[in-house]
Structures are given as C-alpha cells and as structure tokens.
PDBQT receptor file of N, H, CA, C and O in Angstrom, charges set to zero:
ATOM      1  N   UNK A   1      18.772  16.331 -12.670  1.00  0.00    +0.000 N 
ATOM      2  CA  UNK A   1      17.977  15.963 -11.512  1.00  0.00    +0.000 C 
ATOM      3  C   UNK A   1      17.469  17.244 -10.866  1.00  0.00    +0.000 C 
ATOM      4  O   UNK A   1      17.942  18.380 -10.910  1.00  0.00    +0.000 OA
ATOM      5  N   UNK A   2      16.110  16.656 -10.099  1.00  0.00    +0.000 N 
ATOM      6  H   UNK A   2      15.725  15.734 -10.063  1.00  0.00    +0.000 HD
ATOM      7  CA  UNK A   2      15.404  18.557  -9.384  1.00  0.00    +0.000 C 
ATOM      8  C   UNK A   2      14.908  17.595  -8.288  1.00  0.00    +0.000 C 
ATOM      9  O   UNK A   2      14.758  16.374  -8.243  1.00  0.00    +0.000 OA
ATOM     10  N   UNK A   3      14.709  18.607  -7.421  1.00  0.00    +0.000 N 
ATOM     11  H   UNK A   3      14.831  19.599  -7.458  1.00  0.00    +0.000 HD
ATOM     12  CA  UNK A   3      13.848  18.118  -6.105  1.00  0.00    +0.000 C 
ATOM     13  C   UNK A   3      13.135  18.988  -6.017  1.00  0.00    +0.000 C 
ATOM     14  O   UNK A   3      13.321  20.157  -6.355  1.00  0.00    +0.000 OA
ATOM     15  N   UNK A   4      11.581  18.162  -5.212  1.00  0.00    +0.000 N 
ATOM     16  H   UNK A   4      11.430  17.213  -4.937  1.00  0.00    +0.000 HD
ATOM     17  CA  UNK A   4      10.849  18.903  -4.905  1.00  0.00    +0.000 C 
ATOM     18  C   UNK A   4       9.831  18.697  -3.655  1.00  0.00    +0.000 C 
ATOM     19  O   UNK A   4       8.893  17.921  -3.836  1.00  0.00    +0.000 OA
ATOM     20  N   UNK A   5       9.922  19.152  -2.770  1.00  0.00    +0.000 N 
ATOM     21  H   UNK A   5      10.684  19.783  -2.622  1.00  0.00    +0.000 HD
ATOM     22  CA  UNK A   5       9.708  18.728  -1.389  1.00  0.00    +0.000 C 
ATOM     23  C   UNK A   5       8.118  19.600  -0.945  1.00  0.00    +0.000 C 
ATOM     24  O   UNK A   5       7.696  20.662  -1.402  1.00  0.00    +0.000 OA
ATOM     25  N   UNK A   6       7.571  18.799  -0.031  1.00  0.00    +0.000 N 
ATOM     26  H   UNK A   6       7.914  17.936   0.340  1.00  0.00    +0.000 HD
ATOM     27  CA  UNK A   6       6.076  19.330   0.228  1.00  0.00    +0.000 C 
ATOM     28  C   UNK A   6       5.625  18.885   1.452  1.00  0.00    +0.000 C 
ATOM     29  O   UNK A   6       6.136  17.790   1.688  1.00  0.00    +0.000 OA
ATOM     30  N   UNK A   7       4.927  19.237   2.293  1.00  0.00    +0.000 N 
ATOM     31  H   UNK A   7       4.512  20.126   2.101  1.00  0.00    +0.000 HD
ATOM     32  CA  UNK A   7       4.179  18.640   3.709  1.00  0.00    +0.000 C 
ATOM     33  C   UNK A   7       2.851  18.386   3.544  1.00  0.00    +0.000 C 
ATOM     34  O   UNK A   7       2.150  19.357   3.260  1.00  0.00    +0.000 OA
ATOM     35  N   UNK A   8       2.257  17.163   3.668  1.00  0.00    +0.000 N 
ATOM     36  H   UNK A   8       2.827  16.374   3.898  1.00  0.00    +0.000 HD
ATOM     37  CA  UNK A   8       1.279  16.843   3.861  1.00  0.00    +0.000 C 
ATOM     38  C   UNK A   8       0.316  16.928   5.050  1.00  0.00    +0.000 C 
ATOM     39  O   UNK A   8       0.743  16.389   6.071  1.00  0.00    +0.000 OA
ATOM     40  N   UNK A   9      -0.973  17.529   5.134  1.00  0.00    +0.000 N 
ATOM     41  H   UNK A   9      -1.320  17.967   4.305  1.00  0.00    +0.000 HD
ATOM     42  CA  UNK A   9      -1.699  18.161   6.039  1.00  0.00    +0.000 C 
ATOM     43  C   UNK A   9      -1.667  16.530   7.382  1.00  0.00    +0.000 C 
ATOM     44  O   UNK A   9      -1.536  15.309   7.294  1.00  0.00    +0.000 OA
ATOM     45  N   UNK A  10      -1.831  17.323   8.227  1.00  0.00    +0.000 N 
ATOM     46  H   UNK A  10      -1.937  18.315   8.298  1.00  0.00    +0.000 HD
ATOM     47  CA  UNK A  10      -1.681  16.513   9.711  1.00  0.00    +0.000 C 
ATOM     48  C   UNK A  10      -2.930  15.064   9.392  1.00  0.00    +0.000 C 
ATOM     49  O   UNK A  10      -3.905  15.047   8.640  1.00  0.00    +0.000 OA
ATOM     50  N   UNK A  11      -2.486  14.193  10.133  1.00  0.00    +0.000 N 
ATOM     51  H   UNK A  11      -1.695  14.207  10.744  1.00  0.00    +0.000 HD
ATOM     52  CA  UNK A  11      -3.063  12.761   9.746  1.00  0.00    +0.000 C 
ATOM     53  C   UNK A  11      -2.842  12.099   8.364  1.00  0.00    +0.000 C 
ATOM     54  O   UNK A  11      -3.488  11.122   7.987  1.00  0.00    +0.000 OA
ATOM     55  N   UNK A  12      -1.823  12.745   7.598  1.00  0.00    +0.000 N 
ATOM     56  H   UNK A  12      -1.298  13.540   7.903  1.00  0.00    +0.000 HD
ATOM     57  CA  UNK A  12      -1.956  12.350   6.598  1.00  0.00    +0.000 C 
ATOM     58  C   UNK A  12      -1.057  12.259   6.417  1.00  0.00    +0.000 C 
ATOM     59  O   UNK A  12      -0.396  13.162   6.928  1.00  0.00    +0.000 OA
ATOM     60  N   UNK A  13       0.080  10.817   5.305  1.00  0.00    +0.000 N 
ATOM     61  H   UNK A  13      -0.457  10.083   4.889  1.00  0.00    +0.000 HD
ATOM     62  CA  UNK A  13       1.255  10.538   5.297  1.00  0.00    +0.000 C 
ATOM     63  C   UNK A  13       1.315   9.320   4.143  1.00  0.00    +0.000 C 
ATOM     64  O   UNK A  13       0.286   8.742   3.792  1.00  0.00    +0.000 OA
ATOM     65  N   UNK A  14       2.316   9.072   3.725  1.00  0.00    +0.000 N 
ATOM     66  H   UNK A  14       3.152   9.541   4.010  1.00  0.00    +0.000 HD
ATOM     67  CA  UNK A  14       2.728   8.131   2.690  1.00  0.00    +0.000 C 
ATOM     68  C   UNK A  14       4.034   7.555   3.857  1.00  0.00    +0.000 C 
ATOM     69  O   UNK A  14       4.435   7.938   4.956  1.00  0.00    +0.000 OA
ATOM     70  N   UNK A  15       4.386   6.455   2.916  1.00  0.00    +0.000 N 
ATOM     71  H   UNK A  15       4.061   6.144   2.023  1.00  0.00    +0.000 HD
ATOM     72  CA  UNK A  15       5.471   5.459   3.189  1.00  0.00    +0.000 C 
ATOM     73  C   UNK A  15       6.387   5.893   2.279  1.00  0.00    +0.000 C 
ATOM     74  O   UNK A  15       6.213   5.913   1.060  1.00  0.00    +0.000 OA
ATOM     75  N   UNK A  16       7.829   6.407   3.147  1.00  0.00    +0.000 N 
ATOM     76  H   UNK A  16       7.970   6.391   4.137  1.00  0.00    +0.000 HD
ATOM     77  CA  UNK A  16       8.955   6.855   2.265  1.00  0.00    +0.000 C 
ATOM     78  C   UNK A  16       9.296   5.370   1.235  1.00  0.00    +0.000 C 
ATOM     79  O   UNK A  16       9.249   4.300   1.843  1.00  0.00    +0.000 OA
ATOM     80  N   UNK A  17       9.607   5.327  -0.191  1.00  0.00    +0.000 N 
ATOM     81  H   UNK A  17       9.645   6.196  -0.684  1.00  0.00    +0.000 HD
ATOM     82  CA  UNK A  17      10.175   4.592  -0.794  1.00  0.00    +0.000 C 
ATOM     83  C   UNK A  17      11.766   3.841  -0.748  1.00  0.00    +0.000 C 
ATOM     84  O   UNK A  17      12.304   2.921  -1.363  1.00  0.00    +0.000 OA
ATOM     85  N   UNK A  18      12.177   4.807   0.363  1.00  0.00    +0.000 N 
ATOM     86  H   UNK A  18      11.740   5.555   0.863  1.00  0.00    +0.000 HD
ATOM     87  CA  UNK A  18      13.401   4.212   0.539  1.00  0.00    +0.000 C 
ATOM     88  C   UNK A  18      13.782   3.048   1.799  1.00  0.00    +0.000 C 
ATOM     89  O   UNK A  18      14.557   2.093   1.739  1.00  0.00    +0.000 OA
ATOM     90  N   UNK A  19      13.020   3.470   2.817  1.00  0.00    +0.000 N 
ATOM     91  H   UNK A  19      12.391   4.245   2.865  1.00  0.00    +0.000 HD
ATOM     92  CA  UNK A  19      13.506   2.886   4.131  1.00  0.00    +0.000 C 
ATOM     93  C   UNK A  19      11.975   2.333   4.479  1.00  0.00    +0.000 C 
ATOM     94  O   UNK A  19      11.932   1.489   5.374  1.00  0.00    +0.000 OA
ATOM     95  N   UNK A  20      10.995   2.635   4.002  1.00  0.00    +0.000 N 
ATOM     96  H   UNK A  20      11.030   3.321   3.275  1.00  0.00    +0.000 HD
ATOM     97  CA  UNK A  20       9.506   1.872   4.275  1.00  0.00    +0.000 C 
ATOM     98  C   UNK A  20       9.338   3.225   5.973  1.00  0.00    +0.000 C 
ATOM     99  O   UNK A  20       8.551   2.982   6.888  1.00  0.00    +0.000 OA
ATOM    100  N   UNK A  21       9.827   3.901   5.966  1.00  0.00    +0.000 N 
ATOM    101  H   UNK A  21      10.466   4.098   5.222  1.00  0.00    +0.000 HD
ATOM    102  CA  UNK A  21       8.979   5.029   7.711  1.00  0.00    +0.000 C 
ATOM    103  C   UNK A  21       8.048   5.641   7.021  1.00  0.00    +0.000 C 
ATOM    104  O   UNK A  21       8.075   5.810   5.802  1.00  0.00    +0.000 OA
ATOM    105  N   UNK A  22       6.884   6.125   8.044  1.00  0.00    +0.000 N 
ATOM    106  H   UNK A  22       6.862   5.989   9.034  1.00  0.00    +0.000 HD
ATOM    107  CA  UNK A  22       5.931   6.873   7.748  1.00  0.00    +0.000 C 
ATOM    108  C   UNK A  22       6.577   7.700   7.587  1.00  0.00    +0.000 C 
ATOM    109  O   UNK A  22       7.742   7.792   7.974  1.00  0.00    +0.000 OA
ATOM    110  N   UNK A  23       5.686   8.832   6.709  1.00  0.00    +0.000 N 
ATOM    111  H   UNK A  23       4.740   8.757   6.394  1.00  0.00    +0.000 HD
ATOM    112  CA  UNK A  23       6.520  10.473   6.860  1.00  0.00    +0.000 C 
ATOM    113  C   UNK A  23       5.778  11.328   6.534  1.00  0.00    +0.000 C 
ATOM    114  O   UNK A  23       4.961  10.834   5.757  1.00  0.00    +0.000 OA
ATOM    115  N   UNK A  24       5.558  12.546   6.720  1.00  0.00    +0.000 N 
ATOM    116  H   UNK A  24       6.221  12.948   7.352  1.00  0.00    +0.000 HD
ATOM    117  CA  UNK A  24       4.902  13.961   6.207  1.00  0.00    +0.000 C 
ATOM    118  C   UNK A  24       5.477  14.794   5.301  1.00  0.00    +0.000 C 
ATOM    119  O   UNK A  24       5.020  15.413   4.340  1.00  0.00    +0.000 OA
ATOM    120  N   UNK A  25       6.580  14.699   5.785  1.00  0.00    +0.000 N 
ATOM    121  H   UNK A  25       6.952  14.196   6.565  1.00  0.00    +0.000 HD
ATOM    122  CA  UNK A  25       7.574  15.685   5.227  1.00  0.00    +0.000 C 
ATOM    123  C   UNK A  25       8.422  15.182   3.627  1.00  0.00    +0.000 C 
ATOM    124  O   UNK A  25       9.230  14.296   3.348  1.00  0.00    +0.000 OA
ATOM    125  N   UNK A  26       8.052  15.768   3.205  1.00  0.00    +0.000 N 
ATOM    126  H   UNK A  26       7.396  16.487   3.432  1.00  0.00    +0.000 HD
ATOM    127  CA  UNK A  26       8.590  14.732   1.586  1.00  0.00    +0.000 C 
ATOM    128  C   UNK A  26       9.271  15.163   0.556  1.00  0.00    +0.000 C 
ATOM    129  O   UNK A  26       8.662  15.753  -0.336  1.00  0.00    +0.000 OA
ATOM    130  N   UNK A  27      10.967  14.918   0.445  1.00  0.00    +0.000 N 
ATOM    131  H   UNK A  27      11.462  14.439   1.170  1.00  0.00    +0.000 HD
ATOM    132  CA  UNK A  27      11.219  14.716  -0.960  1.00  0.00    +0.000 C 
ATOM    133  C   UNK A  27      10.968  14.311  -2.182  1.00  0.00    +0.000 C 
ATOM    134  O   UNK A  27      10.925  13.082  -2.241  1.00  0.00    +0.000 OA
ATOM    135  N   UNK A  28      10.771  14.882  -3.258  1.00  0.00    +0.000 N 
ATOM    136  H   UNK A  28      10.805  15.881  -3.210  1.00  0.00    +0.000 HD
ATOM    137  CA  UNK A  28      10.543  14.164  -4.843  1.00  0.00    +0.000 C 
ATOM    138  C   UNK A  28      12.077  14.435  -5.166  1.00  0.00    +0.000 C 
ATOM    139  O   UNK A  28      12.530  15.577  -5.094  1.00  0.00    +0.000 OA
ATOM    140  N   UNK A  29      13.007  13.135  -5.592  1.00  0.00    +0.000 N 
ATOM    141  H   UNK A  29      12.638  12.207  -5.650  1.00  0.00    +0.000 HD
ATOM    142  CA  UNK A  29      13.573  13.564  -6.159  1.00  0.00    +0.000 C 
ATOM    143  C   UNK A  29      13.418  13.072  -7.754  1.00  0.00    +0.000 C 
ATOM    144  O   UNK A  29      13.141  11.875  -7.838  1.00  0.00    +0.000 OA
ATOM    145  N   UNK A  30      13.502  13.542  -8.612  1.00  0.00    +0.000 N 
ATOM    146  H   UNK A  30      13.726  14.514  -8.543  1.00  0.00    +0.000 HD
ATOM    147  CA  UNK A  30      13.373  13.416  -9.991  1.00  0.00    +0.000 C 
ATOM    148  C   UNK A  30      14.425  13.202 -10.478  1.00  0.00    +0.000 C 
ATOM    149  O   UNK A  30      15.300  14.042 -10.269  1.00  0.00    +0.000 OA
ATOM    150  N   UNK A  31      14.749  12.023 -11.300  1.00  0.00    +0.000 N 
ATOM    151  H   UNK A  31      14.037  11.341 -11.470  1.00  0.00    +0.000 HD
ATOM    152  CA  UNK A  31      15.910  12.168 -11.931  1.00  0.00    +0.000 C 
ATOM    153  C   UNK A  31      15.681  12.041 -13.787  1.00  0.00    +0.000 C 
ATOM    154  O   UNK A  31      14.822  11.331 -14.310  1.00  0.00    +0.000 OA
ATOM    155  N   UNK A  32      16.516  12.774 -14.418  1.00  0.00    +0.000 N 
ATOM    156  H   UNK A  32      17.213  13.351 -13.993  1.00  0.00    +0.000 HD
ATOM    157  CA  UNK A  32      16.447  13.083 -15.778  1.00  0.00    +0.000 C 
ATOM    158  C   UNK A  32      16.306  11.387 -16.558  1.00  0.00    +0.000 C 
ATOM    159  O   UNK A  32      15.937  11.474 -17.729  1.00  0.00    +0.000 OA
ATOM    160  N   UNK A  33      16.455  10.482 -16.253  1.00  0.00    +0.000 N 
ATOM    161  H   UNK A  33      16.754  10.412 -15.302  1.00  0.00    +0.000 HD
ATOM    162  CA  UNK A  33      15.953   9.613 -17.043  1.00  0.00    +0.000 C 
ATOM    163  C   UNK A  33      14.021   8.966 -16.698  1.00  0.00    +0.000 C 
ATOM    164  O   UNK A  33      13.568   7.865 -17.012  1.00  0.00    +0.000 OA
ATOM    165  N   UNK A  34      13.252  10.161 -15.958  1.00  0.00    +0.000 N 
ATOM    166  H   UNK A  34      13.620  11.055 -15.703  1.00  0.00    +0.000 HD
ATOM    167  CA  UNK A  34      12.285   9.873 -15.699  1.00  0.00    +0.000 C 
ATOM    168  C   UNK A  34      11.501   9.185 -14.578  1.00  0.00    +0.000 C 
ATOM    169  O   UNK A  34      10.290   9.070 -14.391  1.00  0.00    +0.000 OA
ATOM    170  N   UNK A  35      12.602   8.749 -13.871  1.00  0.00    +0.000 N 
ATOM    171  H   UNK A  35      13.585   8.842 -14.023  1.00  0.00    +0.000 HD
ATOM    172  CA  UNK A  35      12.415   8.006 -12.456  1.00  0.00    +0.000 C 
ATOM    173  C   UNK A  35      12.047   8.997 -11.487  1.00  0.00    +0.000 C 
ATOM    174  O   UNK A  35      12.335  10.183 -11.645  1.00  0.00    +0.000 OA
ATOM    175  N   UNK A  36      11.365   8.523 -10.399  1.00  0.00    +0.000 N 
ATOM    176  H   UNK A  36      11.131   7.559 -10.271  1.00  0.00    +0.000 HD
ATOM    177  CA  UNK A  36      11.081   9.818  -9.151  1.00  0.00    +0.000 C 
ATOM    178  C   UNK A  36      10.901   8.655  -7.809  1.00  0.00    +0.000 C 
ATOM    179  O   UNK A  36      10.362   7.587  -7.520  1.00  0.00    +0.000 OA
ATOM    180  N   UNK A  37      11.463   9.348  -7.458  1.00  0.00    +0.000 N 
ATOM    181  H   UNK A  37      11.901  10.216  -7.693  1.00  0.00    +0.000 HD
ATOM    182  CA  UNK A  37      11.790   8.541  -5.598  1.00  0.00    +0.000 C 
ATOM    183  C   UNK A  37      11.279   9.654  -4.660  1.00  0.00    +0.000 C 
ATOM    184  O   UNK A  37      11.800  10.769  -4.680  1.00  0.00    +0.000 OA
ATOM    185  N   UNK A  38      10.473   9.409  -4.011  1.00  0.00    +0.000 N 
ATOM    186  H   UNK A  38      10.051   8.503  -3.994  1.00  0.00    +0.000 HD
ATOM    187  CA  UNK A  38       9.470  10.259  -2.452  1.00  0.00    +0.000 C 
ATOM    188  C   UNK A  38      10.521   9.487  -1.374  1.00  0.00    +0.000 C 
ATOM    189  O   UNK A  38      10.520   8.279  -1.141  1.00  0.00    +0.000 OA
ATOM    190  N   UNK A  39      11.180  10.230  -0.937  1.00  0.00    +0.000 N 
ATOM    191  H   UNK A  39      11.181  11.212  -1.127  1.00  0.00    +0.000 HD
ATOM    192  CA  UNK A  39      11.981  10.240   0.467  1.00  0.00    +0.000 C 
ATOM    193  C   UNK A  39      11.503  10.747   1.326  1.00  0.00    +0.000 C 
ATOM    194  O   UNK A  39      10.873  11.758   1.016  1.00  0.00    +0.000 OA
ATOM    195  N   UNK A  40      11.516  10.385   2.750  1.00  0.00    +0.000 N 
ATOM    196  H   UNK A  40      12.028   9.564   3.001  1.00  0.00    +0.000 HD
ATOM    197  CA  UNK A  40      11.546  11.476   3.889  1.00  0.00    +0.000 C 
ATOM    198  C   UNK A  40      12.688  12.429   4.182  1.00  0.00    +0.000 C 
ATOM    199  O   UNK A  40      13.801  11.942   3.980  1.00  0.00    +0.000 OA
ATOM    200  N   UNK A  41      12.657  13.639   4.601  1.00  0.00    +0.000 N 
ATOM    201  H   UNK A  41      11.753  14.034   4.765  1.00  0.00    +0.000 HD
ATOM    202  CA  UNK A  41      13.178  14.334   5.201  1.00  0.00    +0.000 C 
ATOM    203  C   UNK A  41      14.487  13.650   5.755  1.00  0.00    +0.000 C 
ATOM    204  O   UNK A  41      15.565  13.580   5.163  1.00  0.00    +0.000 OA
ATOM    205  N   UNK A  42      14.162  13.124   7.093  1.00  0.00    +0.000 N 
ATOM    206  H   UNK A  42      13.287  13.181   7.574  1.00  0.00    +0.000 HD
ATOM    207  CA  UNK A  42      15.301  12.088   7.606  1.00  0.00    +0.000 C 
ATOM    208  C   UNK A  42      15.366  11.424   6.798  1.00  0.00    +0.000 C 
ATOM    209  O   UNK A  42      14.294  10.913   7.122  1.00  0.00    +0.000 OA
ATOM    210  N   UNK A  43      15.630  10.892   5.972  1.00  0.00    +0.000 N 
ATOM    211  H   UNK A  43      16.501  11.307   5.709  1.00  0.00    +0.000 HD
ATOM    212  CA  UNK A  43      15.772   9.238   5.497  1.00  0.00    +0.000 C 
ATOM    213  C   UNK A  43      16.778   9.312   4.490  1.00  0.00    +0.000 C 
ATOM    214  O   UNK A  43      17.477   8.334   4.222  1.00  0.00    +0.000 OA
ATOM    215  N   UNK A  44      16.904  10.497   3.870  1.00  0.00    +0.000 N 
ATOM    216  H   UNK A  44      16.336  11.291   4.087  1.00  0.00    +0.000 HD
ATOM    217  CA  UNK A  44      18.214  11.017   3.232  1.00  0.00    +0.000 C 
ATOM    218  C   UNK A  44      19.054  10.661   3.586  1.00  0.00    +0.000 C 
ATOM    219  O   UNK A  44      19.678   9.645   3.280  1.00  0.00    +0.000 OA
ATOM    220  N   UNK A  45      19.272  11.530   4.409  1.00  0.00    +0.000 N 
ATOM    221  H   UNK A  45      18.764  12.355   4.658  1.00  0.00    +0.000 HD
ATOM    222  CA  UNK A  45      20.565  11.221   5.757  1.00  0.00    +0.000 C 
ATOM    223  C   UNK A  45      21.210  10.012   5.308  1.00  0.00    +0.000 C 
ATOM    224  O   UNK A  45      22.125   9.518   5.968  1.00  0.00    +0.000 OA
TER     225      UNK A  45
C-alpha cells in the first residue's frame, strides 16, 4: 500500500469516498490489489 495526498485549488473539491464530506485536502490511498480510496484529511481519523 502507498499514499498519496494533494490539495485542490480553492472552489474546487470532490466528495471524500468514505464518509460522503466535501473536501480539498485529499488522500489516495492505494492498495496493492489495485483498489484506490480518496479520503479527506479528517475523515481518516
């Protein structure tokens, strides 16, 4: 597994895959069987 995290320019945002919140701030986490999940920042937690 790798992560890879990025900020998206102001007004601009996706829906975390985990909890449905807006967010800017964004995890990829990748996992070795090919799957990838976009988290927020908070939403880890």
């Amino acid at each position: 597994m790798w992560i890879d995290c990025y900020t998206l320019p102001k007004n601009q945002g996706i829906r975390c895959e985990h909890c449905g919140t807006y967010i800017r701030n964004i995890f990829v986490f990748h996992f070795d069987n090919g799957f990838s999940l976009k988290c927020g920042v908070d939403c880890i937690r």
